[in-house]
C-alpha positions, -999 to 999 in steps of 0.1 A, spaced: 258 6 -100 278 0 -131 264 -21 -160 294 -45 -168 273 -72 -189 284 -63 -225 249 -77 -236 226 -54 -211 251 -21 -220 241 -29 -255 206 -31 -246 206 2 -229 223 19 -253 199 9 -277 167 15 -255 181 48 -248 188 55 -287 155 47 -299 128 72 -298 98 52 -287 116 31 -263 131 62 -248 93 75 -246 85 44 -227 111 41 -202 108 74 -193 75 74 -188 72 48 -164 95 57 -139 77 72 -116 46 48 -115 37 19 -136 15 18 -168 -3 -1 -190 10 -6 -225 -25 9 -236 -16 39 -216 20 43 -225 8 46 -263 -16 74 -252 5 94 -235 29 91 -256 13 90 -290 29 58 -303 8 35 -322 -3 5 -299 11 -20 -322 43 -2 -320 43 1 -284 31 -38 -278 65 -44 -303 87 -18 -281 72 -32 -244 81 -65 -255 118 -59 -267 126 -36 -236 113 -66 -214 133 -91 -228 163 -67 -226 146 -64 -187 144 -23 -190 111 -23 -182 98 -51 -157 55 -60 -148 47 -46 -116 12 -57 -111 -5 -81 -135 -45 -69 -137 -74 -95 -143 -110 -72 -148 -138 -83 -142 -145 -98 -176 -113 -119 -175 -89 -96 -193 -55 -100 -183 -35 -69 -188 3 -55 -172 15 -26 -156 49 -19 -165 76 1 -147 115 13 -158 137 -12 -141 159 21 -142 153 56 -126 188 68 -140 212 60 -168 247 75 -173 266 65 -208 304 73 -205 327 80 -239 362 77 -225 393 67 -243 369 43 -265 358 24 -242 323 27 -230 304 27 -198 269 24 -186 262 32 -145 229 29 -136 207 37 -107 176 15 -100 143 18 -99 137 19 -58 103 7 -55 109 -19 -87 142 -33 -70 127 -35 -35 98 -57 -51 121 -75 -71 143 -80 -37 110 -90 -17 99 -116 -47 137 -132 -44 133 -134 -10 97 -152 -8 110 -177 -36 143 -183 -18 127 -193 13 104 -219 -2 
């Protein structure tokens, strides 16, 4: 699908042309991880990755897939790339962003529509 939205091209590009936030995305394609996580694998420091997880949420490039309460009441995310693909196109100064989503990430997102639709 092509990215149209001048604001979420501009988010990609920049998720895509930051280091850490390139880490992250990439790393949670495939399944979903905890911030906590993310900064391990990855060896960003937490605070950093806390600051980078929040920005690429707001710019909805990563989206919560499961929201974890333990047993001792901590509340903590798991966090998957909304994207599985992203192609950035130079031509003739004019940019464009096509995307291919994240299947299992849209088909919850598409089953969550669906449940709040019907209510």
């Amino acid at each position: 699908m092509e990215i149209t939205d001048p604001q979420q091209v501009q988010a990609v590009v920049q998720g895509m042309a930051d280091e850490y936030s390139r880490k992250i995305l990439l790393s949670c394609i495939a399944s979903a991880k905890s911030v906590e996580g993310l900064s391990r694998e990855n060896d960003i420091p937490l605070s950093t990755c806390y600051r980078r997880v929040h920005e690429l949420l707001d710019s909805k490039l990563l989206v919560v897939e499961k929201v974890i309460i333990t047993p001792d009441g901590k509340k903590y995310e798991l966090l998957r790339s909304a994207y599985r693909a992203v192609t950035i196109k130079l031509d003739g100064g004019v940019m464009a962003v096509e995307a291919v989503m994240n299947e299992d990430v849209a088909e919850k997102l598409r089953r969550l529509w669906l449940t709040m639709k019907d209510r």
